[in-house]
C-alpha positions, 0 to 999 in steps of 0.5 A: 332207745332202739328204733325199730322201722319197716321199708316197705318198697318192691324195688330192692335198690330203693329198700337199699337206699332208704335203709343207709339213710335210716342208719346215718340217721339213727345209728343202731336202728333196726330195720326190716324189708317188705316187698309186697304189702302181704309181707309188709302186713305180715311184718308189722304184725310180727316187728311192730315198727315205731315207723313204716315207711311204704311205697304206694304200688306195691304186689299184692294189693292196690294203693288204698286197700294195701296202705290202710290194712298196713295203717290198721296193723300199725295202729297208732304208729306213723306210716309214711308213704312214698309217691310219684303219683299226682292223684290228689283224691287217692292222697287225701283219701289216704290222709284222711285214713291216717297216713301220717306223711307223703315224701316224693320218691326222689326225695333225698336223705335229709328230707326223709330224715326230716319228715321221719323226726317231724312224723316220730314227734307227732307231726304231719309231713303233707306236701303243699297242694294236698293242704290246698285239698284239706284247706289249709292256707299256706304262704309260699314256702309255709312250713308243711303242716301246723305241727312243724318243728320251729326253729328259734328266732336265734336259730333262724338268724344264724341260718339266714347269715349262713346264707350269705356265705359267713362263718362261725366266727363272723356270725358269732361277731355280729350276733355278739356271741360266742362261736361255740354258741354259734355251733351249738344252734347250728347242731340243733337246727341239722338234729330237726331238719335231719341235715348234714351240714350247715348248708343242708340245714339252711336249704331244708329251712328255707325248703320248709319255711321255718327261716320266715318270721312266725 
């Protein structure tokens, strides 16, 4: 199945960026750009994406108007917003009206990644002091939302030997499996967390604290 998304971002080098970080993750996707939130409405009208992904300051609107008449137009299909901002109000104002996910705009690939997986699945990728606002506990490094993808306790294990710097083959013989096992969790864990590697995989639990016992 084709995946349709919109890049909404006044800056065309940011567009860019994020469009090579679509494709890697979802080959033969389809994408269209938005420099304003007037084109960037007008799009999701005529594309209809599965996903928007929009930055916060764009030409044409202010923040909260032009990200909820894009969350209108979109419907029940997630948006996820790109911030620097530190206003917490506007952010939970944004939440509560239906934004599906934050992501800082430095954010690299694999986190977008993940959070577009986590948003697709019908998640919510929140950062942890927007939680604080809508009461939500969370430990340190408790996973973003309630609906995070876990890993198994298997999956976990093998991430958490990867960290000490061992290979397949010696985490096959602790765990007293076979190394194409091994390597089969490690695939699924790197297709949930977006990852390119195993050290990826590894830092983005651990970012995300899914390698902590539920």
């Amino acid at each position: 199945m084709t995946m349709h998304f919109l890049i909404c971002d006044d800056h065309a080098i940011l567009r860019e960026a994020i469009a090579d970080t679509l494709e890697s993750g979802f080959p033969g996707c389809e994408i269209r750009q938005a420099a304003s939130f007037p084109e960037a409405w007008r799009m999701a009208q005529d594309f209809a994406p599965d996903l928007a992904i929009c930055d916060l300051v764009m030409p044409g609107a202010d923040p909260l108007a032009g990200v909820t008449t894009l969350l209108g137009i979109m419907r029940e299909r997630p948006v996820l917003v790109l911030t620097g901002t530190e206003d917490d109000q506007l952010m939970l104002r944004l939440f509560e009206s239906g934004v599906a996910g934050f992501a800082g705009k430095n954010s690299g690939s694999a986190v977008i990644l993940a959070a577009i997986r986590l948003l697709m699945a019908g998640g919510r990728y929140l950062p942890p002091r927007l939680l604080d606002l809508v009461g939500a506990p969370h430990p340190d490094h408790r996973p973003l939302c309630p609906e995070a993808p876990r890993l198994t306790a298997q999956q976990r294990r093998v991430l958490l030997l990867v960290a000490e710097g061992k290979q397949n083959k010696v985490i096959a013989q602790e765990l007293g499996v076979a190394p194409s096992t091994i390597k089969s969790h490690l695939e699924h864990a790197m297709r949930q967390l977006g990852a390119a590697n195993r050290i990826e995989a590894w830092r983005e639990a651990d970012r995300l604290g899914l390698l902590r016992a539920p």
